[in-house]
N, C-alpha and C positions, 0 to 999 in steps of 0.2 A: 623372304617370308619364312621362308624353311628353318633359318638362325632362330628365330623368333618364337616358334611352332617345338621346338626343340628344347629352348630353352624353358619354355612354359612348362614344356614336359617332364623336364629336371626338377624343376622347383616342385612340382603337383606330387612326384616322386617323393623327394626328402621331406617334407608335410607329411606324406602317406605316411612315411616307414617311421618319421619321426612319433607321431600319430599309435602308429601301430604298437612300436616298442615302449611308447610310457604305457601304453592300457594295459601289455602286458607283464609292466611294473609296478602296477597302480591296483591292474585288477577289474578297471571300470576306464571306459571311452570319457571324452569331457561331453557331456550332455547337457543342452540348455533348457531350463524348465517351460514348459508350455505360458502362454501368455493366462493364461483363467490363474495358472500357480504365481503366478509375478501379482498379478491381483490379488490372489487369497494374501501372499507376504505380505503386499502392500497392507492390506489392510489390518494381518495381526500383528505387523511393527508399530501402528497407529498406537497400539496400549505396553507399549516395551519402553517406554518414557525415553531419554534424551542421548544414554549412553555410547560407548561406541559399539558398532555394529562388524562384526567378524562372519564372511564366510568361508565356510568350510570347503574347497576345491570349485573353487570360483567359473573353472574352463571358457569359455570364449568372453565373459565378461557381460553377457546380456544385462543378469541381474544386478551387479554391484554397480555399472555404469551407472541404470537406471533411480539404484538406490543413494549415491554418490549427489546425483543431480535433484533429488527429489529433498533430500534431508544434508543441507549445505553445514549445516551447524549441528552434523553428527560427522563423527569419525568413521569412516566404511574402509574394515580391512580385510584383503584375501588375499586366499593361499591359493596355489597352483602347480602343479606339479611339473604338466603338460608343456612344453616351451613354448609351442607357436598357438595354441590357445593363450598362455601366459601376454608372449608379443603382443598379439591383435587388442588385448585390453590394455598394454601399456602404451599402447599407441592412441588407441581412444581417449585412454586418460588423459594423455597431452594432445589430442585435438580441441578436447572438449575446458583441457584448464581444469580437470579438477583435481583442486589440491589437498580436500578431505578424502582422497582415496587413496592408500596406500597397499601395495601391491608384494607380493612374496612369492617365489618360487620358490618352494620348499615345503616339507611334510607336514602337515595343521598336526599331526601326533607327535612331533618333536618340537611343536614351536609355543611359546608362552602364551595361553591363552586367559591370562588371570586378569587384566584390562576388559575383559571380551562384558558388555553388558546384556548382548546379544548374538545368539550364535545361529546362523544360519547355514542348512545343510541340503544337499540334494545328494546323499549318498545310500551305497549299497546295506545290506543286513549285516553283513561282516563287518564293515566300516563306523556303523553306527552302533556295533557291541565294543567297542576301539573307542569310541567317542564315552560310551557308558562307563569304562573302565578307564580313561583320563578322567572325567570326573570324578569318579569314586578316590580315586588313589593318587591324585594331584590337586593341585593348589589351584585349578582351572574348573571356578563356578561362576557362568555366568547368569545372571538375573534371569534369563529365558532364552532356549531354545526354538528356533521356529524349524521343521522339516517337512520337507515336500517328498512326501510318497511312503516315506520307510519311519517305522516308529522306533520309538527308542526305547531297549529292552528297560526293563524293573522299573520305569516312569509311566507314572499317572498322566496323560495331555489333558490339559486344563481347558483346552478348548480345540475342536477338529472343524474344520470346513472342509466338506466335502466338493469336490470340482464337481462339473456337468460333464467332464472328459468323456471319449469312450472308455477308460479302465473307473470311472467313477473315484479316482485320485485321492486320496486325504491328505491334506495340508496343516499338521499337528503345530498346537503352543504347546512350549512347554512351561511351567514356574519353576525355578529349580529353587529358587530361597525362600 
């Protein structure tokens, strides 16, 4: 048992430190949105019509799984920076067969987002002034933004739902066209 108890302890180790050195490469931990925000999305990709669907630093996969499964006959693509976040959704993806989810380990700032119909994001202030400036200065407009928590600087949201959370959450659309 001792082999065993050791070896768990290894693995829990290189997750940690791997863990540890993308945040601070990245800047931000991979955080999964509260279930009320998976609701609010849910419900403002309802009015973002048919396109494909682009998140922005995907991390353990909660949400694109969900979004993958839910909308078969959209395209749901994410990015991830994180590895073994990265893993555990490429693993779901192949437990579950789905083949409208497409998967990237690598920078959503250096990656084409001119496909993207919908861009969804659970990211920091910094990150979403990064996001406002590839829009502005790139070829990358999607029909609508959705973002959970953080707004997007020099944009109007076209529609906010407020969570019941304890921090009282905004869950922003945006129209970018």
């Amino acid at each position: 048992m001792l082999i065993f108890e050791i070896l768990l302890l290894i693995i829990v180790f290189i997750v940690g430190a791997s863990i540890i050195l993308s945040t601070l490469k990245i800047g931000i931990s991979p955080m999964p949105s509260s279930k009320k925000a998976y609701q609010a999305i849910l419900t403002l990709l309802d009015e973002t019509g048919v396109g494909p669907i682009y998140d922005l630093g995907s991390g353990w996969g909660n949400l694109v799984i969900r979004l993958a499964k839910k909308y078969p006959g959209r395209q749901v693509i994410a990015y991830e920076l994180s590895f073994f976040p990265w893993l555990i959704t490429k693993i779901f993806k192949r437990i579950f067969g789905l083949s409208n989810l497409t998967l990237y380990r690598e920078d959503f700032l250096k990656a084409d987002l001119s496909n993207a119909s919908v861009v969804i994001c659970y990211l920091f202030p910094t990150a979403m002034a990064e996001i406002k400036n590839k829009l502005i200065n790139g070829n990358s407009k999607p029909d609508f933004i959705i973002s959970n928590s953080f707004s997007l600087p020099s944009y109007q949201a076209s529609k906010v739902i407020q969570l019941t959370d304890f921090y009282k959450s905004p869950v922003y659309l945006y129209c970018i066209v």
